[in-house]
N, C-alpha and C positions, 0 to 999 in steps of 0.2 A: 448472539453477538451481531452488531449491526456496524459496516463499517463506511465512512466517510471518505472522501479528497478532496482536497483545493487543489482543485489542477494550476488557481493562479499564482500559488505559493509554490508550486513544485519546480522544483534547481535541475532535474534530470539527475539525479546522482543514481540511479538505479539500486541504491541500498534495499527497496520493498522488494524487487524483483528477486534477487538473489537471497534474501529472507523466506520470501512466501510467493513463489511463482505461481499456482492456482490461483492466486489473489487477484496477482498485479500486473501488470505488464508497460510497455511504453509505446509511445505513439514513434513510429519507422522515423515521420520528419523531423519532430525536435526531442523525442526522450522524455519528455511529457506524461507523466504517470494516468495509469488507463485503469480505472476498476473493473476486473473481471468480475466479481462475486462479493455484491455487499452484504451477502448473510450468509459465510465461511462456514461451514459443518464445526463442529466441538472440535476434533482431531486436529483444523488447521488452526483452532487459537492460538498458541503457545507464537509461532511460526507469524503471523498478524500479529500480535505484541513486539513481537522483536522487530519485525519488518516500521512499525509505528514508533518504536524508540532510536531506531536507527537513522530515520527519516531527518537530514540535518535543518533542515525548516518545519518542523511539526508541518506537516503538511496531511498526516493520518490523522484522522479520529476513528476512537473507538469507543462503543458504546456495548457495556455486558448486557 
């Protein structure tokens, strides 16, 4: 799994965060979506899928 962001599409709505926290995180000044880990272990799929459908501007890709 390989996963992407548009940090310029990102709203700050913190949806990936609370989805998949190993993932994602925000920048402290504006909330601004952070990739921790753009090739998640198998176990955190599931958790990166949700975090990516929740996202209200597609602002995740994911790539199997």
């Amino acid at each position: 799994m390989k996963v992407t962001v548009d940090q310029d599409r990102c709203v700050a709505s913190g949806q990936c965060v609370t989805a998949a926290m190993a993932v994602f995180d925000q920048r402290d000044e504006d909330g601004v979506v952070v990739l921790l880990d753009p090739n998640p272990s198998a176990e955190l799929a599931e958790d990166v899928r949700n975090a990516a459908a929740l996202c209200p501007v597609m602002a995740i890709m994911v790539e199997e």
